[in-house]
C-alpha positions as CSV (number, residue, x, y, z in Angstrom):
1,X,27.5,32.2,27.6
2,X,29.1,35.3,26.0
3,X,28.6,35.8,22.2
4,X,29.0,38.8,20.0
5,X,28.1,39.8,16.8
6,X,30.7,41.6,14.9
7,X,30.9,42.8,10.7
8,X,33.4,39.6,10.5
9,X,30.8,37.0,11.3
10,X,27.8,38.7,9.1
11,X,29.8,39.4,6.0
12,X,26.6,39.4,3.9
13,X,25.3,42.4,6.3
14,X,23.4,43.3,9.3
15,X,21.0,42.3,11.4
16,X,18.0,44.1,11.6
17,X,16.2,44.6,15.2
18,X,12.8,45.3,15.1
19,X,11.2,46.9,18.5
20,X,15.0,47.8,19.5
21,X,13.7,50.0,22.4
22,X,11.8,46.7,23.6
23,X,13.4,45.7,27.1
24,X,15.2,42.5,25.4
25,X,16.1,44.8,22.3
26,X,17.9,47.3,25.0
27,X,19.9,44.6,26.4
28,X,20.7,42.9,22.6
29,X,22.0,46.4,21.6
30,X,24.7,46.6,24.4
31,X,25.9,43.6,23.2
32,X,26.6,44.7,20.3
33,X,29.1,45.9,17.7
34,X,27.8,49.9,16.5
35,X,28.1,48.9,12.5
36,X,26.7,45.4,13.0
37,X,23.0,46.0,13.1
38,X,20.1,48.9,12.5
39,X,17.5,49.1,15.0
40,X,14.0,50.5,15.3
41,X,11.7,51.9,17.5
42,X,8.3,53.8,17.9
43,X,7.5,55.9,20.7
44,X,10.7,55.8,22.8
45,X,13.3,57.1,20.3
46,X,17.1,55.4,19.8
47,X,20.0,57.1,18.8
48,X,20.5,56.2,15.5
49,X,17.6,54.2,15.2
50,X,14.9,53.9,12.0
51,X,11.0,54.8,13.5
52,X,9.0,52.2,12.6
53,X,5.1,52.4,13.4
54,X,3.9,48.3,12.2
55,X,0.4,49.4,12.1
56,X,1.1,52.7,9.3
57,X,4.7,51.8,7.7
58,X,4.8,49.3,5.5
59,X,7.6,46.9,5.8
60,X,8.8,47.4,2.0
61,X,9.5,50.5,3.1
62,X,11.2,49.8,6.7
63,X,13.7,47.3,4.8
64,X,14.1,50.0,2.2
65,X,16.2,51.9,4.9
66,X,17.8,49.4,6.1
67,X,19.8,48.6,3.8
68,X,21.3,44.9,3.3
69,X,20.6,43.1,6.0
70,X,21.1,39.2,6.3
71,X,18.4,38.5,10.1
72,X,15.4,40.2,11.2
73,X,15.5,39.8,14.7
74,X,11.2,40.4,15.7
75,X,10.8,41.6,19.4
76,X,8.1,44.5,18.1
77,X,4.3,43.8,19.3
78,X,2.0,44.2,22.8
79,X,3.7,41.9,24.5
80,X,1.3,42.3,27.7
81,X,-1.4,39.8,27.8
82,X,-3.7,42.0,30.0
83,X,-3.7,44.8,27.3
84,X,-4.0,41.9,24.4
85,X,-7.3,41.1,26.2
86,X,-8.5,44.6,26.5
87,X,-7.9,45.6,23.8
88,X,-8.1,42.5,21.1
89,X,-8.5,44.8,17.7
90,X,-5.4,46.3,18.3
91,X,-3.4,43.1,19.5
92,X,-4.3,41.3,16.7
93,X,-3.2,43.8,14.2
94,X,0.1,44.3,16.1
95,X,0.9,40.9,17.1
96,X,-0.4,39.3,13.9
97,X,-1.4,41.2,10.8
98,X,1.7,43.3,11.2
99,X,4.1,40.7,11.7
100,X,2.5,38.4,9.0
101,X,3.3,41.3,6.4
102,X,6.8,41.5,8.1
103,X,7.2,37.6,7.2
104,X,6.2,38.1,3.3
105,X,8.6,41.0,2.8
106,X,11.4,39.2,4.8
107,X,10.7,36.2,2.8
108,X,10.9,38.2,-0.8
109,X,14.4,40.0,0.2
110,X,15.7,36.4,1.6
111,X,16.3,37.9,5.1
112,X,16.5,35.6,7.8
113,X,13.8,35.7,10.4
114,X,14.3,35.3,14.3
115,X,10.7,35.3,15.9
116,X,10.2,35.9,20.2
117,X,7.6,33.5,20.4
118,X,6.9,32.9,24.2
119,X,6.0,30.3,26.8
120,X,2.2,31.5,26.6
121,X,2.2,29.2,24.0
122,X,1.7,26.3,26.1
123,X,-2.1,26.2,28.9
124,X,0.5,25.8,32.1
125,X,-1.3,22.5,33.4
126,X,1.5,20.1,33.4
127,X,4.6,22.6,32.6
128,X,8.8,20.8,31.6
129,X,7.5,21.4,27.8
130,X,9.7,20.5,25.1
131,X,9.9,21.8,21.7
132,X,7.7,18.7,20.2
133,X,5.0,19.2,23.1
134,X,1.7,20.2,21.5
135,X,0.9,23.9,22.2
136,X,-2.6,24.6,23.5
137,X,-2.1,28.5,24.7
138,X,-5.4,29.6,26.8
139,X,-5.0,33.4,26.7
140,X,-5.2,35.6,23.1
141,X,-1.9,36.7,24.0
142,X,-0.3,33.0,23.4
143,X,-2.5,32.5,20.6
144,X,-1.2,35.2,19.0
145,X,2.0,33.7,19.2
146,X,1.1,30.6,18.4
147,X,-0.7,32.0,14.8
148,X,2.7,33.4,13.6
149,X,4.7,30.0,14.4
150,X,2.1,28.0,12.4
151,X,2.3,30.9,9.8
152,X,6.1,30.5,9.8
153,X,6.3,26.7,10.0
154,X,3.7,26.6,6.4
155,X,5.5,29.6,4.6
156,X,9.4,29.5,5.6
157,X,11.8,27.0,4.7
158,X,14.9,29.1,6.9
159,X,13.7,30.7,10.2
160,X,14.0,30.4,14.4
161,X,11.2,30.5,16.9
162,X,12.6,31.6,20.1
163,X,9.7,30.6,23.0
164,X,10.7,32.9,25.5
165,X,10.1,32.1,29.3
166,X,9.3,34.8,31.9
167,X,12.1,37.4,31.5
168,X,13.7,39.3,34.5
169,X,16.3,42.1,35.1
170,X,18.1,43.3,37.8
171,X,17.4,47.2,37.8
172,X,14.6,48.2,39.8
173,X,12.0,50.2,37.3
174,X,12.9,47.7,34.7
175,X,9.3,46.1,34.8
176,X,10.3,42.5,34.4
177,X,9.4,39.8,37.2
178,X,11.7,39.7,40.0
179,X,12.0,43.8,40.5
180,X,8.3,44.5,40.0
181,X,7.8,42.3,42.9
182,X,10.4,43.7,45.0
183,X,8.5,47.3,44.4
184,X,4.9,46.1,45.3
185,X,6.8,43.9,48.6
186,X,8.5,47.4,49.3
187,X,4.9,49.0,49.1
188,X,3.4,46.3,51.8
189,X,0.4,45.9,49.3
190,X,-1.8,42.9,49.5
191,X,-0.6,41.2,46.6
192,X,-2.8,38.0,44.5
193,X,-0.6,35.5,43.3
194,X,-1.1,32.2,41.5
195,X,-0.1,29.0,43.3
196,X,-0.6,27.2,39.9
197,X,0.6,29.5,36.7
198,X,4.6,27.9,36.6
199,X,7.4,29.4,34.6
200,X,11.1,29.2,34.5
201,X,12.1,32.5,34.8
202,X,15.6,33.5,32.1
203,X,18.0,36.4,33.0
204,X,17.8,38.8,29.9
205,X,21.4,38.1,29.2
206,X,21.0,35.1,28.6
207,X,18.2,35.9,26.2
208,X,20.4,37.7,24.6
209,X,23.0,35.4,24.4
210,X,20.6,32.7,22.9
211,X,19.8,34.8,20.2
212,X,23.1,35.6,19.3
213,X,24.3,31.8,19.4
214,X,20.9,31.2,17.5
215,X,22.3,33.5,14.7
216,X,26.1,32.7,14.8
217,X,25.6,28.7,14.8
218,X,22.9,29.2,12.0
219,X,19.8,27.7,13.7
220,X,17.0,26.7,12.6
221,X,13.6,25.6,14.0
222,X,12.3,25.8,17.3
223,X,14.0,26.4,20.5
224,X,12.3,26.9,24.2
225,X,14.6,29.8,26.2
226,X,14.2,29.3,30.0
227,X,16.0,29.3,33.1
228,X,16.9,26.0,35.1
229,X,14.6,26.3,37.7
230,X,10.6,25.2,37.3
231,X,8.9,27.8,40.0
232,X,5.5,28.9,40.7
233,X,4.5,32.6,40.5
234,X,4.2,32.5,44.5
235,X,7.2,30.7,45.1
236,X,8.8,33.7,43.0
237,X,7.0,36.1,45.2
238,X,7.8,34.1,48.6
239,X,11.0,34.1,47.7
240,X,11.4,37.7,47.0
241,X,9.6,38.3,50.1
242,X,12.3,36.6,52.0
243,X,15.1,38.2,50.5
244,X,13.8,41.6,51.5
245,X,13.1,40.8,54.6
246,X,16.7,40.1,55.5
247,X,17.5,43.7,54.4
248,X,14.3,45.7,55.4
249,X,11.1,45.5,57.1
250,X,7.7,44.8,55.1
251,X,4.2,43.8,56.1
252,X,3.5,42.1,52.1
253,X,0.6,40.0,52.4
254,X,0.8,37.5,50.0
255,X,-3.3,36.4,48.6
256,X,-3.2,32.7,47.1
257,X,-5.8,32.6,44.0
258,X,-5.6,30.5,40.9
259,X,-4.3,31.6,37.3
260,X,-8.0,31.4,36.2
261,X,-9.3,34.1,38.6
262,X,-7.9,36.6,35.9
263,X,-9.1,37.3,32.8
């Protein structure tokens, strides 16, 4: 799927991207007509862009600069559940607090929210969810989630949930799922992997195409964004493994655990 967003199809204005230097936000950008949206960012700076810091500016204040907008795309957060447990203080004020506040002032201006929820939503045991399956999320990371969709499902009457599965990208430093296994195959490391954590991993175009289509089509609710494939986190590994090894040596030792031996 191939959508754009042009000045023709948002008459009323722009969309607004919050966390544009977000990997997903990158991507959405490219795609993307110059006077069609504003962007923020924090640390890594964007041409063009509006700094935004959600735990010091208010988001009056954000929506000031703005200027009209008519969708508030949400990527901004920790979106790392390893430093979400660390570090729960700070999650919770990023990932909740922040974005609760965000909510009220999008609400009062009548902008249109579009929230990355994820797949952390969900404990993993049984996996094929669909939108009306119950959400039991284990880690803090998916409860965080979870919080702001109850928060938008009792306070919203117009809005999207986008539960995002495991994201990947093609460009090796990119961080995402099938490259940072390539690098630590490359590196012959022992690696731990879950035989029982299961995901179905979405190109980041096409997350970015869902979310255009989720704006152009005007749609509302909940949505689950995810490749076709159900695999586990070894099977991803394995397979990466694989395709390597037709190209380049490696000695990768791959360590079966469970998804409960981490915290």
């Amino acid at each position: 799927m191939n959508s754009s967003i042009s000045n023709e199809t948002l008459t009323a204005g722009r969309l607004l991207i919050v966390g544009g230097s977000s990997f997903v936000g990158q991507h959405l950008r490219r795609r993307l007509t110059p006077d069609s949206f504003v962007m923020t960012y924090n640390a890594t700076p964007i041409d063009g862009g509006i700094r935004f810091d959600a735990l010091s500016t208010a988001p009056e204040s954000l929506l000031d600069q703005a200027g009209l907008v008519t969708h508030a795309i949400l990527l901004q957060g920790d979106t790392q559940p390893d430093s979400c447990f660390s570090d729960p203080r700070r999650s919770d004020a990023l990932n909740v607090d922040s974005i609760v506040s965000m909510m009220d002032a999008l609400r009062e201006r009548k902008i249109r929210p579009i929230f990355a929820s994820s797949e952390f939503v969900f404990d993993g045991t049984h996996g094929r969810y669909k939108e009306t399956d119950q959400a039991n999320p284990t880690l803090l990371y998916g409860r965080q989630k979870r919080t702001i969709e109850r928060y938008l499902e009792a306070n919203h009457s117009d809005y999207a949930i986008l539960r995002l599965a495991k994201i990947y990208g093609e460009d090796l430093g990119d961080g995402t799922l099938a490259t940072g296994f390539a690098e630590a195959v490359r590196r012959q490391e022992v690696l731990r992997c879950a035989t029982d954590q299961y995901f179905s991993p979405v190109h980041v175009d096409d997350v970015v195409s869902t979310i255009l289509a989720t704006i152009a089509r005007n749609l509302s609710g909940t949505y689950h964004v995810a490749g076709a494939e159900r695999l586990s986190r070894m099977d991803c590994l394995k397979s990466m493994r694989a395709a390597l090894a037709r190209h380049e040596r490696t000695g990768a030792v791959l360590e079966a655990c469970s998804i409960r031996d981490f915290d």
